[in-house]
C-alpha positions as a Python dict, from the first residue, in 0.01 Angstrom:
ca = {
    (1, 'X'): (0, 0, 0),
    (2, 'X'): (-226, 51, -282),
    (3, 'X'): (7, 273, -483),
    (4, 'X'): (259, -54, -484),
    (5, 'X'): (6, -283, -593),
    (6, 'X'): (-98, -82, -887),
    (7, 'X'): (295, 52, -971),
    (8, 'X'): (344, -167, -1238),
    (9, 'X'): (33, -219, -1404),
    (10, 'X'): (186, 16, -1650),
    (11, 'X'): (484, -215, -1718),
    (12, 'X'): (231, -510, -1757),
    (13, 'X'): (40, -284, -1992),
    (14, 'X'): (369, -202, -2188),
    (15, 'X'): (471, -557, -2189),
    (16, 'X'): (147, -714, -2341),
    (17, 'X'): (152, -438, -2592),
    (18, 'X'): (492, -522, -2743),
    (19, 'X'): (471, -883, -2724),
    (20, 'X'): (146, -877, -2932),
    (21, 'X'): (233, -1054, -3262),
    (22, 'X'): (304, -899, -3609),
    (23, 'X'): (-10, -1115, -3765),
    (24, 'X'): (-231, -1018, -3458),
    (25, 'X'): (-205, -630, -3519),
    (26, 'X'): (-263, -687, -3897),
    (27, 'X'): (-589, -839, -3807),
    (28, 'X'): (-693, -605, -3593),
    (29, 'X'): (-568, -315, -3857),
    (30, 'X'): (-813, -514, -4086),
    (31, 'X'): (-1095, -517, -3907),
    (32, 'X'): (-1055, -173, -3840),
    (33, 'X'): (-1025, -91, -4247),
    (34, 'X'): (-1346, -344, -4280),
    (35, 'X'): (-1603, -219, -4041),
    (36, 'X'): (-1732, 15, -4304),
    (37, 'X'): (-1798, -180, -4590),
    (38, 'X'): (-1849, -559, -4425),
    (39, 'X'): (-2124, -593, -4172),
    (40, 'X'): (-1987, -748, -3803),
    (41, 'X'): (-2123, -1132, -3852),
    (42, 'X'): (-1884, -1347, -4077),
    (43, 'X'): (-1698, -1037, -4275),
    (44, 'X'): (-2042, -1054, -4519),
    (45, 'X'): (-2090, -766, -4757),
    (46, 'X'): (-2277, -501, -4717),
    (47, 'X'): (-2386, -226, -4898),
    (48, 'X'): (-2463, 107, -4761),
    (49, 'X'): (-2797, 218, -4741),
    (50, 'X'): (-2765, 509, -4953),
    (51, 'X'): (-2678, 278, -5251),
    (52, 'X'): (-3006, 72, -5223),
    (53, 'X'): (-3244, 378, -5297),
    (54, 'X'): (-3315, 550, -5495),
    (55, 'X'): (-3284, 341, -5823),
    (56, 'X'): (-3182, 398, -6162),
    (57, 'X'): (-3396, 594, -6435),
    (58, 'X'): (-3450, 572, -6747),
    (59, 'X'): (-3492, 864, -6955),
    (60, 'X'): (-3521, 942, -7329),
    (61, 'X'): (-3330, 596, -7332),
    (62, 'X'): (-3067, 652, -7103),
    (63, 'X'): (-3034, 491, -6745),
    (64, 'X'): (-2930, 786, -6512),
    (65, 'X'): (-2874, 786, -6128),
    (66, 'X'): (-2922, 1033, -5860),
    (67, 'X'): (-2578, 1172, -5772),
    (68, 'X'): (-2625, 1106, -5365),
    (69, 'X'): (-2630, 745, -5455),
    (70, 'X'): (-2362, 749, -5735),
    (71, 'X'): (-2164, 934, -5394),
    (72, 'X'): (-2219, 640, -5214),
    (73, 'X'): (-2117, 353, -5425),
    (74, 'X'): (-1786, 528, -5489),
    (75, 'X'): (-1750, 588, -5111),
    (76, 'X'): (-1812, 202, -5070),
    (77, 'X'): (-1598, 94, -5346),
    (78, 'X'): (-1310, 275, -5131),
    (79, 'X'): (-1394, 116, -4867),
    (80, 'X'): (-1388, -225, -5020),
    (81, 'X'): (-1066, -143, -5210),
    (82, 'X'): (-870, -63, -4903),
    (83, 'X'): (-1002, -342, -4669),
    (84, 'X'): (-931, -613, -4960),
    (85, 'X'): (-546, -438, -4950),
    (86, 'X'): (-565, -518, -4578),
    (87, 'X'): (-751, -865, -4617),
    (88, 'X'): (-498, -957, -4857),
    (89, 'X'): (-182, -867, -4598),
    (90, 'X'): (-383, -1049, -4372),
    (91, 'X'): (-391, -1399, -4590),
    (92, 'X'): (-8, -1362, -4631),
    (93, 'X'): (59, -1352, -4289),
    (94, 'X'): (-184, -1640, -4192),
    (95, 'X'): (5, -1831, -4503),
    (96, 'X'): (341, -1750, -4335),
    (97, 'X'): (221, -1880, -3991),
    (98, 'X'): (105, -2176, -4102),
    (99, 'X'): (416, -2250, -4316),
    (100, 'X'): (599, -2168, -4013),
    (101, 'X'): (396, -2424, -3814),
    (102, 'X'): (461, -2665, -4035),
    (103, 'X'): (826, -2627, -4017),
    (104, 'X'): (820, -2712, -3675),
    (105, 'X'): (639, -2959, -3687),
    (106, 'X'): (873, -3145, -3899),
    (107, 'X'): (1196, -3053, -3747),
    (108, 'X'): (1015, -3168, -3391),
    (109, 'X'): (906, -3518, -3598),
    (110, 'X'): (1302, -3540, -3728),
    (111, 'X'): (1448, -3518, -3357),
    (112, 'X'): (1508, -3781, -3183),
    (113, 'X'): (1357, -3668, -2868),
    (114, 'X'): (1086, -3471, -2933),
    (115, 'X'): (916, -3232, -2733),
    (116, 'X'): (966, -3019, -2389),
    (117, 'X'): (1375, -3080, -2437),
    (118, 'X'): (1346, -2992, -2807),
    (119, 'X'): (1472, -2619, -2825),
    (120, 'X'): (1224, -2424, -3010),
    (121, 'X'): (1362, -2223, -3363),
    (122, 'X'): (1232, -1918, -3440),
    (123, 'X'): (1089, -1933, -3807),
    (124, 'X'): (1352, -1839, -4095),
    (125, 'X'): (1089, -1800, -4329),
    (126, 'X'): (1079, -1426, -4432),
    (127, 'X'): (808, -1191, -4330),
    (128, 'X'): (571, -1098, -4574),
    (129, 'X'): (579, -697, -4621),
    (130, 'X'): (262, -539, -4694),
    (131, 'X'): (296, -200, -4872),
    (132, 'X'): (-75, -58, -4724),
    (133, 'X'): (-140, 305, -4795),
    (134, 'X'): (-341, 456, -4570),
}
């Protein structure tokens, strides 16, 4: 009995997975490319800790800086460059939703009888493509 009740969890599994939106997994691709360089609360930026110290020196007129924390801010400036190629992607597709949204909402406000017996479009907007290299 249990091994029926629990067949097609799979299936379910399977099923959720695929139906997941385009935008949704380009979110969740950003906030995977972001969790580096932005700190969890509000997307903020952060910079590592190794950047902060040590500081700059000046000697015989010239600033100079220690070469674990010249490292770092090119590590972080890596990280920022490839989450602002994903936060970017991310703004098109929000842009495209909401244009899409929009859409409906004015073919649903041009019908005479809007609502449940209005037969939803999909958008014919075109996707935006994001060329991310990874």
């Amino acid at each position: 009995m249990k091994f029926k009740k629990w067949s097609c969890l799979p299936l379910v599994l399977m099923t959720l997975t695929a139906c997941q939106s385009q935008a949704n997994r380009v979110r969740e691709e950003r906030n995977e490319a972001c969790r580096g360089s932005f700190l969890s609360t509000n997307y903020t930026l952060a910079k590592p800790p190794e950047a902060s110290s040590p500081v700059a020196k000046q000697i015989e007129g010239n600033w100079y800086v220690a070469s674990s924390r010249y490292n770092a801010y090119r590590i972080h400036a890596k990280d920022l460059s490839r989450c602002l190629e994903h936060e970017q992607c991310v703004r098109k597709w929000t842009e495209w939703e909401r244009n899409c949204s929009e859409d409906r909402i004015e073919i649903l406000e041009s019908s005479w009888i809007p609502g449940v017996f209005h037969i939803r479009r999909k958008c014919e907007l075109t996707k935006p493509v994001c060329s991310i290299e990874e």
